[in-house]
C-alpha positions as CSV (number, residue, x, y, z in Angstrom):
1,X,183.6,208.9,99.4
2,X,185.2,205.8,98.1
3,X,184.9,202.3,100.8
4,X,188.3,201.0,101.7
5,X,189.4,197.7,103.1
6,X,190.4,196.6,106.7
7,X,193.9,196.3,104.8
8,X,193.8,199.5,103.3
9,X,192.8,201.3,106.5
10,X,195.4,199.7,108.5
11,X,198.2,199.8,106.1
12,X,198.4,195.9,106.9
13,X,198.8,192.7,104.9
14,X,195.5,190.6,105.2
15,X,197.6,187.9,107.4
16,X,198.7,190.7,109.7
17,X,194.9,192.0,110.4
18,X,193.9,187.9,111.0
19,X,197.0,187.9,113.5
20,X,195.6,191.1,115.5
21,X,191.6,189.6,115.1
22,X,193.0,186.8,117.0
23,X,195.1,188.4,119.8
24,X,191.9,190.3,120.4
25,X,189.6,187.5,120.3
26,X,191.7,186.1,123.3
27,X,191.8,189.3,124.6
28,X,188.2,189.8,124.4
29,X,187.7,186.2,125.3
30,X,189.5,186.7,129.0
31,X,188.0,190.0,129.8
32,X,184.4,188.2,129.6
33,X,185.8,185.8,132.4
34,X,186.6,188.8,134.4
35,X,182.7,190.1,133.4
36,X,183.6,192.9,131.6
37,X,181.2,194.0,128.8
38,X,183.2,194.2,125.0
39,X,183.0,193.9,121.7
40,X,185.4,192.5,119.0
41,X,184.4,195.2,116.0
42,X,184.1,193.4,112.5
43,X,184.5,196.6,110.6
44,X,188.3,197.0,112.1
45,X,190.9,195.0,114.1
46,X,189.9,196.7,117.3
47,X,187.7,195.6,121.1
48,X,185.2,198.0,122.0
49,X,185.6,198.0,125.8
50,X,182.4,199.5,127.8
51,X,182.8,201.0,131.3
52,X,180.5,199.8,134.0
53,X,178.8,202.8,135.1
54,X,178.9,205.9,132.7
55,X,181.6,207.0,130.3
56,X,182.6,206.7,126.6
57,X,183.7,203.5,125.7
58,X,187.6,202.0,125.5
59,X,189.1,201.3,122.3
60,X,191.6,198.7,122.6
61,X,194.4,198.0,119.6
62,X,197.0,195.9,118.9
63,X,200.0,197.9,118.2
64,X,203.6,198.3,118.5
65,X,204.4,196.1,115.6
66,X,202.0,192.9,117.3
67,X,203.9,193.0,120.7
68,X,201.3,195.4,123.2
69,X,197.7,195.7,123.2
70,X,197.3,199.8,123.2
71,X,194.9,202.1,124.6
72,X,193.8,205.8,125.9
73,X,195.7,207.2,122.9
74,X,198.1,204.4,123.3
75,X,199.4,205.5,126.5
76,X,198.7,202.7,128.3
77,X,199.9,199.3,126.9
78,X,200.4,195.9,128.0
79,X,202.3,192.9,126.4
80,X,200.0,190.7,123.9
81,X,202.1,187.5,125.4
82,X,200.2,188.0,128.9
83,X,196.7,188.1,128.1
84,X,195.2,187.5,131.6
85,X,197.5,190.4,133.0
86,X,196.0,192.5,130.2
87,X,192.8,191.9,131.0
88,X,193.2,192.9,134.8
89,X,194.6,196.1,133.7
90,X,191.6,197.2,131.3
91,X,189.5,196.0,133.7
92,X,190.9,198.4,136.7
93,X,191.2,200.7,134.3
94,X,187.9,201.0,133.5
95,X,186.7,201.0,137.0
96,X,189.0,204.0,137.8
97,X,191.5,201.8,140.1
98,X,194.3,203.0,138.4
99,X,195.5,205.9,136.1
């Protein structure tokens, strides 16, 4: 099997996979205030979001063209312009307080 790039994988220019590294890294960045536990992956634009007690890990995205950080199969989204609101809602999420 052949290795392909972060751009090739995401179908991105190099500039658009720096601009979702960042939103994540602010992302990430907050939910450590809130004392959640994730990890900004360096093999892909994504934040590997561990639950508290037991449970698969959250992947977390930036999708819908830049505007909404995506996750659970991108059925749950919030905007990338309100970082603290987004990390509130992984971080309830995650706890089970809401669905």
């Amino acid at each position: 099997m052949d290795a392909i790039t972060i751009r090739e994988a995401t179908g991105g220019t190099i500039s658009e996979v720096r601009d979702e590294r960042a939103k994540l890294l602010r992302l990430h960045e907050s939910l450590t205030g809130l004392g959640v536990d994730a990890e900004l992956r360096e093999q892909m634009p994504a934040l590997l979001v561990h639950r508290p007690d037991v449970g698969l890990p959250l992947w977390v995205f930036v999708g819908y063209g830049g505007a909404y950080y995506s996750w659970q199969s991108a059925e749950k989204r919030h905007p990338v312009c309100d970082v603290p609101g987004a990390a509130l809602a992984l971080a309830d999420y995650i706890t089970g307080r809401t669905f």
